[in-house]
N, C-alpha and C positions, 0 to 999 in steps of 0.2 A: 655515464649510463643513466636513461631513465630510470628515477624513484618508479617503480609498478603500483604502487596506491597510490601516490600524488597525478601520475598517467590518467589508472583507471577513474577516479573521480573527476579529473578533468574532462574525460570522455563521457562519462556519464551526464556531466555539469552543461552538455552540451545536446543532449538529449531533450527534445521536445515531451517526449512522453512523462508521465507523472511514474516516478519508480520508486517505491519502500522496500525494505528488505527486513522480515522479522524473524525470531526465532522461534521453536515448540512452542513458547509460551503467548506469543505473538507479542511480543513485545519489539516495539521498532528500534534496529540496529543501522538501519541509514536511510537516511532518505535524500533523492537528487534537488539539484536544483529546481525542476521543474516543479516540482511536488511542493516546497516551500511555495515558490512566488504562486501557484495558484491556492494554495493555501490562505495569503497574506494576501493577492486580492478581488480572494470571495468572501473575507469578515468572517473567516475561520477562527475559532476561539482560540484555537494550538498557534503561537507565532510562530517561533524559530525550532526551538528546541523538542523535537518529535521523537528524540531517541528518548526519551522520559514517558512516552506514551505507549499503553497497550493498544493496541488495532483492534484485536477483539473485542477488548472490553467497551471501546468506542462505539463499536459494532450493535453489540449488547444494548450498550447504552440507547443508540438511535432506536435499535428493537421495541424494547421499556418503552418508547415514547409513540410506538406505533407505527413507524418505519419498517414495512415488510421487507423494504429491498437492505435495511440493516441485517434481519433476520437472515435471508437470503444469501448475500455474503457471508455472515459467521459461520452460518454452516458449511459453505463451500469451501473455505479457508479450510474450518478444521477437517471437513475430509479428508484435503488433501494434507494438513497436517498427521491426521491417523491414520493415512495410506490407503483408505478408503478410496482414493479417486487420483490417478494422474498429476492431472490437472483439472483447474476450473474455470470457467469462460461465466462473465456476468454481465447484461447490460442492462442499466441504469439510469433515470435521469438524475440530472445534475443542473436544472434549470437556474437560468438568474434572472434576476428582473428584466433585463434585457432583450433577454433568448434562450428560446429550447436549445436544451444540451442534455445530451447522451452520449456515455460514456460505455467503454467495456475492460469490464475489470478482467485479469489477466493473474491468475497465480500458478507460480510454477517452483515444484520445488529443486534445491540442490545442497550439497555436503561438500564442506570444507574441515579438510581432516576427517574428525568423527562426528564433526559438529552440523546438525541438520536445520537449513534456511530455507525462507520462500520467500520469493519476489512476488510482488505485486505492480501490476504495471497498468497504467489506465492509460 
């Protein structure tokens, strides 16, 4: 019989799209394949290990430095974290030296057990 988490991460692992998945606190409890390797190669600070990182506070952090579209995401996040909102739809750039890129952020929440998650998916 299929393992159902070894499945589901391999189908995810197989997803083009960039997917994290955090909790209340926005703390990251998984993140896919896709989501590392564009991590690792745009000279993202974060290597491997993402489940160690808050999202918001990241967020935050870009805010601090004058990033509106940081501001912009934390706040849409915690709406929907406070139930304030659905869902949240964001587009962003995400430029590299190379070429314009824009992105659309994508949070959506859901409950396992009692326990309350949102995806993020760009």
């Amino acid at each position: 019989m299929i393992n159902s988490h070894k499945f589901l991460k391999s189908v995810l692992d197989t997803v083009t799209q960039h997917i994290a998945v955090i909790d209340g606190d926005g703390q990251i409890v998984y993140v896919n394949k896709s989501w590392i390797t564009f991590g690792q190669s745009n000279s993202c600070c974060i290597d491997i290990k993402w489940e160690m990182i808050n999202y918001l506070n990241e967020c935050d952090k870009a805010a601090s430095n004058g990033d509106e579209f940081g501001t912009k995401a934390a706040e849409g996040i915690r709406d929907v974290i406070n139930g304030t909102r659905d869902s949240f739809y964001f587009e962003y750039p995400c430029h590299s030296p190379y070429e314009k890129r824009w992105f659309m952020m994508r949070v959506k929440p859901f409950k396992l057990g009692e326990t309350d998650f949102y995806v993020i998916c760009t």
